[in-house]
N, C-alpha and C positions, 0 to 999 in steps of 0.2 A: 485349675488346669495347669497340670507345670509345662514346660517346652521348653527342647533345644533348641536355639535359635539361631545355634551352626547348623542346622538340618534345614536345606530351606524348605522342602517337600513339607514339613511339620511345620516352618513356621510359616506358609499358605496358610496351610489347616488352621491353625491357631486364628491367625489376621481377620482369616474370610469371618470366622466365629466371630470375633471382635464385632468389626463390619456388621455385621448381621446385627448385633442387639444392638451397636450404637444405633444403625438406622430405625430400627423398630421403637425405639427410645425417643427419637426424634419425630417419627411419625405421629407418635402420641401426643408429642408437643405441640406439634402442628394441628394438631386434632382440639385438643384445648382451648387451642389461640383461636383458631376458630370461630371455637363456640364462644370466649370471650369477644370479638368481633359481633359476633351475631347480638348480644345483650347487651353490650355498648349502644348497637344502632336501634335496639328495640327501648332501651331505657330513654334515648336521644326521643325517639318520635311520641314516647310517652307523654313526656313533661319538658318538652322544648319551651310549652305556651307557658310554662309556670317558671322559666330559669330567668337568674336577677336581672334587671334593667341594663346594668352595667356590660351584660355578656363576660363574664370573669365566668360564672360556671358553662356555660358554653363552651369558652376557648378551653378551659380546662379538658373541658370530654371530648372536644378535635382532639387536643394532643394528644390527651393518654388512647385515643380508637388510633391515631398517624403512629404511633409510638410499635402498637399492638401489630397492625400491616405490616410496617415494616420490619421486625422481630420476625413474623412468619414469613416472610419473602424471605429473608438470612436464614433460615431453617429449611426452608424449600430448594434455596440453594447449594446449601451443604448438602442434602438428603440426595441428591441429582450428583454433586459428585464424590458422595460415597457408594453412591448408585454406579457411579462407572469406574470405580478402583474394583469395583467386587468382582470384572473382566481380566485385569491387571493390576494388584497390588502394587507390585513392584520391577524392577529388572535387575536390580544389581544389588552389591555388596560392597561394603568398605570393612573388614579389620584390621582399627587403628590402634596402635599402644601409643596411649601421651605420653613424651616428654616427663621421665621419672616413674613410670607406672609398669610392672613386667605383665600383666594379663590386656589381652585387645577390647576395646570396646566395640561391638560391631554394629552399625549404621546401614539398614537398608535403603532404599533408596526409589521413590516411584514416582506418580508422576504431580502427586500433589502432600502436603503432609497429612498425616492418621495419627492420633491417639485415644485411647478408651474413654477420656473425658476432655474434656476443651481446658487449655493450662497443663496439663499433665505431657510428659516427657515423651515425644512420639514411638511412635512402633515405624513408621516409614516416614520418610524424610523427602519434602518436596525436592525434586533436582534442582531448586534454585538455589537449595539453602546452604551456607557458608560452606559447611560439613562435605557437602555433595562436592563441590569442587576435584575432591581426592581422587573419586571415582573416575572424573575423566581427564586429570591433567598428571597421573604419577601411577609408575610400576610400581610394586612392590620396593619396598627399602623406605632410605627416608625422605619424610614428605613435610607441608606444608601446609594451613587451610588461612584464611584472612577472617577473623570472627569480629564481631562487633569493640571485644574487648582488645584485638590485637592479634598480633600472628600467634596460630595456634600450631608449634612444633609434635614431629615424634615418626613411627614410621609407620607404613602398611605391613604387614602380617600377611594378608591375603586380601585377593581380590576374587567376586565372583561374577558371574552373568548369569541373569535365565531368560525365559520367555513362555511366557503363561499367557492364553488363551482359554475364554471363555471358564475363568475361575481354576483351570487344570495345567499343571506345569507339565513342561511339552520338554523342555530339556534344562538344566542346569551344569553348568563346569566352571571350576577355575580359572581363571587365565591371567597368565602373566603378562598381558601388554595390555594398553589402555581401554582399545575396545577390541577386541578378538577380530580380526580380518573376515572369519567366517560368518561371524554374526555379519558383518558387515556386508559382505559376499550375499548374504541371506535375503538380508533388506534388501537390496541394489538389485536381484535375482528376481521379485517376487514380481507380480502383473502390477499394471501401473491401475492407479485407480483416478476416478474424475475429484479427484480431491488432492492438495499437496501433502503429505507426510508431513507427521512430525518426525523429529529426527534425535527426543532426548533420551533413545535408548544407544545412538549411533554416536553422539558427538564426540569429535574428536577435540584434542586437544588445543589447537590452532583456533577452532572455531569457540570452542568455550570461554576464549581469551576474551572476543571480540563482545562474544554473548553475554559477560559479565562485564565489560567495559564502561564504567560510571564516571569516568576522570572525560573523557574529551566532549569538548560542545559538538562539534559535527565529527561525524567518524565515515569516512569515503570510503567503498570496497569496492574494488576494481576485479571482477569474479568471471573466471572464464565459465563457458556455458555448461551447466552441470556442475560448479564448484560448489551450491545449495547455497548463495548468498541469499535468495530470497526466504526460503528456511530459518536460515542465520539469524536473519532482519526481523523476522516477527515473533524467534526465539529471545532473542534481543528484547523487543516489548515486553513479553511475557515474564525476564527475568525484571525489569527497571519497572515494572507494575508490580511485581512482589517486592523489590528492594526499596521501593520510596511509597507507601502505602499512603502516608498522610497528606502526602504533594502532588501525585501525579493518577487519575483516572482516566480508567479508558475515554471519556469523554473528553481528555487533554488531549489525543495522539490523533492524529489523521496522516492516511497512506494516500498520496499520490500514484495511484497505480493505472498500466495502460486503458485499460478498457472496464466494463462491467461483467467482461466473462473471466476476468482472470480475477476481478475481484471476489467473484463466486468462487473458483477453483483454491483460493484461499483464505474464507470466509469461518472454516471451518476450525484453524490452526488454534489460534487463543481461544476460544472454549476449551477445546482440547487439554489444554496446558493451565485449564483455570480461571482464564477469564473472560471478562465480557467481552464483546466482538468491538471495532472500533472500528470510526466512520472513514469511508473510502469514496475517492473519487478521481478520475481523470482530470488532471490539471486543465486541458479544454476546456469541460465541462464548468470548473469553476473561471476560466476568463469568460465565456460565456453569458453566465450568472452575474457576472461583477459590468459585465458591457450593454446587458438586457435595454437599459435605459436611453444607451447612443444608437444601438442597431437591432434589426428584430431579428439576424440568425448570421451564425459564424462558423466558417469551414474549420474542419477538423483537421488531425493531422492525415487523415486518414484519405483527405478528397486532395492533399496537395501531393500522397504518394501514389492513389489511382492517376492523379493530372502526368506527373514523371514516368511513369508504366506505361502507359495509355499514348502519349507526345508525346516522346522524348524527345524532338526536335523546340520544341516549344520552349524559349528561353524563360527561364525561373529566376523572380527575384526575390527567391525568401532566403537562402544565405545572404544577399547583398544585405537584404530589410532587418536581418538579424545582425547585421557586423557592429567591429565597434566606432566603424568610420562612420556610419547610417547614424549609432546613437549620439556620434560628436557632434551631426549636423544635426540632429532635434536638438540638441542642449542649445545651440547656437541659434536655431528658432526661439526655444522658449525664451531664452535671454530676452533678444528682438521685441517680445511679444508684450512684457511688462508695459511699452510703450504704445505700440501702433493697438492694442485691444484696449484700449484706454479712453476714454471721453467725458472728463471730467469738468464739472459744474457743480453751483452753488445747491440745496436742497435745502426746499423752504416748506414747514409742516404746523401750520397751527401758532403761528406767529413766532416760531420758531427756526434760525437759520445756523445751516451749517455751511461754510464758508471754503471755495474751490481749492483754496490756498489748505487749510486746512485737513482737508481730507486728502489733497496728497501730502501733505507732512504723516498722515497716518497712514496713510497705504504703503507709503515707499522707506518710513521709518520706523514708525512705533510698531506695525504690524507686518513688517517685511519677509519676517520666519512662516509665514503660515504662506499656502500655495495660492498662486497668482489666482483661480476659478472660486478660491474660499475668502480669499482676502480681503474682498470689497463687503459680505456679509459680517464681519467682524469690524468694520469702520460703522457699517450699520448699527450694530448693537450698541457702538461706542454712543454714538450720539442718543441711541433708544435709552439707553441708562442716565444719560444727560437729562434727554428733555423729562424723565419719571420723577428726578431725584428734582427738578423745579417746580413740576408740578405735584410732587409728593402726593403721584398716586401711580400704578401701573398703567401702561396702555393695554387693550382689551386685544384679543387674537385679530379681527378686522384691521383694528388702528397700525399694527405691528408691520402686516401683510403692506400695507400701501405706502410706510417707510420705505422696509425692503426692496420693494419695486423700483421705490426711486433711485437706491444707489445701487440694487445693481442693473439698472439701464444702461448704469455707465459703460460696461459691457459693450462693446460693436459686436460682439458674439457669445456665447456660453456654450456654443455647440460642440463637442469635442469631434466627431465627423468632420464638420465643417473646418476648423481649424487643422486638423489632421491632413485634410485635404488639401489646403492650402501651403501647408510646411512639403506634402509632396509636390505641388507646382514649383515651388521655391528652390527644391534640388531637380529641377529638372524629368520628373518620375510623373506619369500619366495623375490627375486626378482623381477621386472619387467618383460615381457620377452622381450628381445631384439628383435624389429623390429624395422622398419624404418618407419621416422612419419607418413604416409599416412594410419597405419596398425595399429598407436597407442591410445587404449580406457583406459579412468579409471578407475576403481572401483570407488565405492560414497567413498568406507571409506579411498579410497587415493588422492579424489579428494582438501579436504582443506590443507590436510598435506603440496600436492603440490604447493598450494596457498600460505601458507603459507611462506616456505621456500622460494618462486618465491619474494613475497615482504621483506624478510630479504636477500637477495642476489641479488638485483638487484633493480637500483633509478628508483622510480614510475613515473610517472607522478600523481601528485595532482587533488582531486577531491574537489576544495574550490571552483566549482560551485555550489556545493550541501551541502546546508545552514540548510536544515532541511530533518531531514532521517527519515521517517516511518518505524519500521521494525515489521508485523505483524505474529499471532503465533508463537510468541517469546519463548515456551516451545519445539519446534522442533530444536532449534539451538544450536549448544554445544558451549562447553567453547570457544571450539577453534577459530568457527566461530564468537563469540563474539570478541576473540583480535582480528581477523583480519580487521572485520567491523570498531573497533577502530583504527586500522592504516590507514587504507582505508579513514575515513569519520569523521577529527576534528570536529565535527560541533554538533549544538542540532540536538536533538532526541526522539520522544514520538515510545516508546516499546510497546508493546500489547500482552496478548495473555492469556491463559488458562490452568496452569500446570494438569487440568484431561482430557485434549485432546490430550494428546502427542501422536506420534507416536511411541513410545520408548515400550520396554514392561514393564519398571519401571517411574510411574509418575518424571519428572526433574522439580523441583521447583530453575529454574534461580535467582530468586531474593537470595538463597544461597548464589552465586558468582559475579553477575552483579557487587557489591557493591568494591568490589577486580579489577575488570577492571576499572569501572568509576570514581573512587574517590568518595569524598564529594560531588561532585555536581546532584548525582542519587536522584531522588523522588519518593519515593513507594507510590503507590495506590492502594488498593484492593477493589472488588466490589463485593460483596456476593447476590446481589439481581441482578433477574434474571426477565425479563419481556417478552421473548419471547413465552415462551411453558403456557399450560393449567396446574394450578396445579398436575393436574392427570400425564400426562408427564414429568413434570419436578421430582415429587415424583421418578417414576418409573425409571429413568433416573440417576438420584442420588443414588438410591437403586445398579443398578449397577454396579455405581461407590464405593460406600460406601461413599458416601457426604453427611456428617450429617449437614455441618454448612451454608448452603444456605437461602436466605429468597426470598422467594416466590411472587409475584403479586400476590393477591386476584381476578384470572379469570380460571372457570372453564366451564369440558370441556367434553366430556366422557371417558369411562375408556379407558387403554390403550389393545388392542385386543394382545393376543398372542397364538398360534397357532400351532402344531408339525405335519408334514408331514412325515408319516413312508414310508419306503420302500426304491425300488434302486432308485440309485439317481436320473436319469432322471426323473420316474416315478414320484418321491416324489416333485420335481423342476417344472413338467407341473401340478399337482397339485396347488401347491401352486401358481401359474402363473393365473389357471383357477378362484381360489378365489381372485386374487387382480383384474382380471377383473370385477368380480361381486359387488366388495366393491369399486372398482376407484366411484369417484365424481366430475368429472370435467364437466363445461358448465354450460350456461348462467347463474342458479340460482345456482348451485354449487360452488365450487372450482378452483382456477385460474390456482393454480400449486400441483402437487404429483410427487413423484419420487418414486423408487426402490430402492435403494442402497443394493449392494453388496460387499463382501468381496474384492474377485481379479479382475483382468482385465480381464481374461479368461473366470471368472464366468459373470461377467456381458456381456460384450458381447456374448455369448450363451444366458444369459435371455434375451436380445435387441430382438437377432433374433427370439428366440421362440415366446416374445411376440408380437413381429410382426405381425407375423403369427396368433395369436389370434384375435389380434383387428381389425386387416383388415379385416375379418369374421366379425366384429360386424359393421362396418359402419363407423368406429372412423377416424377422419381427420388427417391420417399419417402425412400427409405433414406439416402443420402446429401446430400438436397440439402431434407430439412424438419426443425424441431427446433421442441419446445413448451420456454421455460425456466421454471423455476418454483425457489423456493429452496434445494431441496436439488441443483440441478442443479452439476456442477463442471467445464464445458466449452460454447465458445463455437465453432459449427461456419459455416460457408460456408452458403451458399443461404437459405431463409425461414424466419425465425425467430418464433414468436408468443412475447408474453410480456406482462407489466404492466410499466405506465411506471416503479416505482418497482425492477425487477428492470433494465429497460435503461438508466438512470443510466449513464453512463459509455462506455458504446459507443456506436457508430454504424455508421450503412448505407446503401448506396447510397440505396434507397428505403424510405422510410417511409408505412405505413398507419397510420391512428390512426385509432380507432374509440370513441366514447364515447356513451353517453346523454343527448341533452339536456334532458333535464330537469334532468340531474344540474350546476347551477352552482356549487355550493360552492366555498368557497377550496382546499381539497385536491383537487378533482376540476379546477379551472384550471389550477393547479400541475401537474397530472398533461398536461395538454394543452402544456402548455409545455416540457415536459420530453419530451415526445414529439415535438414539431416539431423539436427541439432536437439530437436524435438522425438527421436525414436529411443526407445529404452535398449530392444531386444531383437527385432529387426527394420533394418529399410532398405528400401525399395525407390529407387531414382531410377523416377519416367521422364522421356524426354518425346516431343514427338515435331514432326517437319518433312521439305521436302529434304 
């Protein structure tokens, strides 16, 4: 079959053919492996009873059956995504002329590579691959790529775009700028869906920079709302999981992200782009886990911003308990405590003595590097290796246990609680109240203290599994929790986040401090343009913030609707409830997603239930097309969604309802309005209601 492969219409046709027998080629293979699978395990349970003494032909037939799996698992995964190139081949186009050469080579470009046989010179070109660069960092003229071998000079010729759906090209053109404004207009225009975009038909230039960024250990992006840092960030993975294949697996990368509903809402990204999904959790969640042992349950961040919304008269010490005056005076305890937690004597075991003198020569010198909670276990072993190597034979697990015991008696405490408690009588700050662990909760603003001091008093175990650490909305985390991530996780890091999204009632601009934790090897990036919202909401949105220095995408939108609901508050609430019924736009020709967002968790769940009640009166598909979310939810659905502003962080929606109290002006309840307007694609709608 010949083809022009300046035709892109012809060279679909062409591709999808491809596509098509390679996958049927590979089905086949898979069908084989199979059946070799199945005769392996039938030959295995034939003559297991007859195989050599030794087990040498045994382990021989594990491997070659583990060998066999795994080969069909790598064929199943190919097959799945050449299964989904067969919707989208491609999007773009590069013709390059090398450096010395007068005819272009032309490099398509989609979302993963394709060639007719595995080794053989592709027909598309994954967007990660050196080549692809052109596509989104140079107009036409001359250009530039970075290949393994070294810069690869010469110029573009031409550049193209399409956009093929469900196997059928929809439009194709030229274009002379990097990503065509319309295409881009296109994407930004379309309904929002309960899933995040990929964005590697969109990326710009700016962004491709960061996305291919393999020189800096931590790389910081300070990204206004809607500039797609979060995009960026797991585009970013996806390329440093293709470009270090031998060194880094998805099971090396863990995302720090707010909740479990955002990490559903982008769950879906690296499949997409190729690869395996990578583990995700709320940093809570893991101080939680790592404190299980001191307390049986730990407030979230989430019960210290219902506590602020709820009191605000109620004085909060969790900035103070975060500061770095708080952490000067634990250092100043722990020093102190080398001493007064100490009670040392002689240890006598079997005609065997280890002498008081002795064991502080080794607590306080020879083993001084290791943390004051671990340090007496290692004076233990000192002498357990002593008395083995005289009596030249091991002690048994029993004999070891009743050692241990003795030294660390020495201990007046091992309880990190108790001691925690004590360092707060010490400054002045109410105590813990003594109960027994089954009884014992945190507060949030003594949940890192305690973390804290848990990793300088006691040896970790290492997490140099985890090669690269996402830590998202990087403007909620204090200093503190900065050093501790730093002890926790030597490794790179791409940071993310929004200093006018904080939850804090005063914006915290990290990048202040970051630079004081990581060394030289920090990389700022700031992103002032913003392509999520309709200029009209984004103006308006800004206006509340007082964000003058933002640049805008040229897509507009209608004005943004605001609205005041007088009266008692019920009254003023089922109001306002009855008008987002009448202005909702979801279905077929409509809007895919809207939400409500509200202040508290109290408030919104009352509007869930109220509005319930309303729509079920109108016809509207509860079941599949309404969702209340609330913190323990772990799924992000289609149609209307109610929730608090600081649970929809992250997502977005066609149309946004925001509903708050005005009376309520506080800096976290502004915060909360801005982060809510912040969240509509296409339109919103600020409710307010009161006397």
């Amino acid at each position: 079959m010949t083809i022009d492969n300046k035709d892109g219409a012809a060279f679909l046709a062409y591709v999808t053919d491809k596509l098509e027998t390679r996958i049927a080629h590979i089905s086949q293979s898979i069908l084989e492996g199979q059946k070799d699978i199945e005769g392996m395990h039938e030959y295995y349970w034939e003559n297991y009873t007859e195989m050599d003494q030794y087990g040498y032909e045994n382990f021989d037939n594990q491997q070659a059956l583990l060998h066999q799996i795994n080969a069909n698992e790598q064929q199943i995964h190919l097959r799945k995504r050449f299964r989904k190139m067969l919707d989208s081949p491609f999007f773009g186009r590069v013709d390059f002329v090398f450096e010395g050469d007068e005819e272009p080579e032309i490099f398509y470009i989609g979302i993963g590579n394709f060639a007719e046989e595995a080794g053989h010179t592709p027909l598309i070109y994954d967007w990660r691959a050196p080549v692809s660069g052109l596509f989104y960092d140079y107009d036409k003229g001359p250009a530039s790529y970075q290949a393994p071998l070294g810069t690869i000079c010469g110029e573009i010729a031409s550049k193209w775009q399409y956009k093929i759906r469900n196997g059928r090209m929809l439009y194709q053109f030229e274009s002379d700028v990097k990503i065509d404004d319309e295409i881009l207009m296109a994407e930004l225009g379309s309904g929002g869906s309960t899933a995040l975009k990929n964005i590697v038909r969109t990326i710009q230039k700016e962004q491709n920079a960061i996305i291919r960024n393999t020189r800096d250990k931590i790389m910081v992006i300070q990204g206004a709302a809607g500039s797609g840092k979060t995009s960026i960030a797991l585009h970013r993975i996806a390329y440093l999981l293709y470009h270090d294949r031998k060194n880094l697996k998805s099971s090396n990368i863990l995302i720090l992200s707010p909740n479990s509903i955002f990490s559903d809402y982008i769950s879906h990204i690296l499949p997409e782009l190729g690869e395996e999904n990578i583990k995700e959790m709320s940093f809570d969640l893991f101080a939680y886990r790592q404190l299980k042992d001191t307390v049986s349950d730990c407030e979230d961040r989430y019960d210290q911003i219902e506590r602020s919304l709820n009191f605000p008269d109620m004085p909060s010490l969790y900035k103070e308990k975060q500061s770095r005056e708080f952490l000067n005076q634990m250092e100043g305890y722990l020093t102190s405590l080398e001493d007064e937690l100490m009670d040392f004597r002689d240890v006598e075991y079997k005609n065997f003595t280890k002498k008081e003198e002795e064991i502080i020569d080794l607590f306080y010198f020879k083993f001084q590097d290791i943390p004051l909670l671990s340090r007496m276990e290692a004076v233990a072993e000192n002498f357990i290796d002593e008395v083995e190597t005289l009596r030249d034979n091991d002690m048994d697990e029993e004999e070891r246990a009743i050692v241990m015991e003795k030294f660390m008696n020495m201990y007046e405490t091992q309880d990190l609680y108790v001691i925690y408690s004590r360092f707060l009588e010490s400054c002045g700050y109410p105590g813990l109240p003594h109960v027994q662990l089954q009884e014992r909760k945190l507060r949030y603003e003594d949940v890192y203290p305690v973390l804290y001091m848990k990793y300088r008093l006691l040896r970790q175990t290492s997490h140099n599994g985890i090669k690269h650490l996402v830590v998202d909305e990087m403007q909620d985390y204090s200093r503190l929790q900065y050093l501790i991530l730093k002890m926790m996780f030597p490794c790179r890091m791409t940071i993310l986040g929004d200093k006018a999204q904080t939850m804090e009632a005063e914006a915290q601009d990290v990048l202040g401090f970051l630079p004081k934790i990581f060394g030289k090897e920090i990389r700022r990036i700031v992103m002032n343009k913003s392509y999520r919202n309709t200029v009209e909401i984004a103006s308006y949105a800004n206006q509340l913030a007082g964000i003058t220095d933002m640049d805008l995408f040229d897509r507009h939108g209608q004005p943004v609707e605001e609205l005041f609901f007088k009266g008692k508050k019920q009254q003023a609430i089922e109001a306002a409830l009855d008008e987002l019924v009448n202005k909702l736009q979801l279905g077929a020709e409509q809007f895919e997603t809207a939400a409500l967002i509200l202040r508290t968790e109290s408030e919104a769940k009352e509007a869930a239930r109220i509005l319930k009640e309303k729509l079920e009166n109108t016809g509207f598909d509860m079941e599949n097309r309404f969702s209340y979310l609330h913190r323990d939810s772990t799924s992000f659905c289609k149609g209307l969604t109610v929730t608090t502003f600081y649970l929809a962080k992250g997502l977005e929606f066609d149309q946004v309802f925001s509903l708050f109290p005005a009376a309520d002006q506080s800096p976290i309840a502004k915060q909360g309005r801005y982060i809510a307007a912040t969240r509509a694609l296409h339109k919103l709608h600020m409710y307010e209601y009161g006397k």
